[in-house]
C-alpha positions as CSV (number, residue, x, y, z in Angstrom):
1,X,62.5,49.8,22.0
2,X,59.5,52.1,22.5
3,X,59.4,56.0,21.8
4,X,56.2,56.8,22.1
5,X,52.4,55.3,22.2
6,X,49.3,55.5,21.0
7,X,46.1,54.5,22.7
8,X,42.8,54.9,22.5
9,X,41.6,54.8,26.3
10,X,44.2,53.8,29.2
11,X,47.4,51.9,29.5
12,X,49.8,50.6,32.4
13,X,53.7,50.3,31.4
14,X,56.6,48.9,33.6
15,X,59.8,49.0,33.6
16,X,60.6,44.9,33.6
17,X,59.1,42.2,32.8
18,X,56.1,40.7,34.5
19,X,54.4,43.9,35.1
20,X,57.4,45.0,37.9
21,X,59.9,47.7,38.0
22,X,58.6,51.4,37.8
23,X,55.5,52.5,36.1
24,X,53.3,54.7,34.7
25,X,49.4,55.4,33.6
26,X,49.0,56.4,30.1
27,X,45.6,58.1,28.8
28,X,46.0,58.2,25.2
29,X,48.6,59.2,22.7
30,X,51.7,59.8,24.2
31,X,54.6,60.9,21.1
32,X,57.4,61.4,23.2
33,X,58.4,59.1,26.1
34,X,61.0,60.9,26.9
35,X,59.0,63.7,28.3
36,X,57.6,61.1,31.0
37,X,60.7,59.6,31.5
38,X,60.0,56.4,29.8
39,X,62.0,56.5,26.8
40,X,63.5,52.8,25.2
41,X,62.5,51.9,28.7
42,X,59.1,50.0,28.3
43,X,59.0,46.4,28.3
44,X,55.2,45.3,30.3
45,X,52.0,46.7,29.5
46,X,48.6,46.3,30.3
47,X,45.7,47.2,28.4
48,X,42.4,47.6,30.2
């Protein structure tokens, strides 16, 4: 499970597998998921 991320430059997360479900664009450090409304609720990303 996934509280919080730390980046340097972009990120894509998703909801479910294979880059599906609902997601979101993260620019850097994000230390609270909960605040975006992604708390324990990451399982794709995509660096790039």
């Amino acid at each position: 499970m996934t509280s919080s991320i730390a980046a340097s430059g972009s990120v894509k997360i998703w909801s479910e597998h294979d880059c599906k479900g609902r997601s979101l664009v993260i620019d850097g450090d994000v230390t609270d998921l909960a605040e975006v409304g992604f708390d324990d609720a990451v399982v794709s990303i995509f660096f790039g």
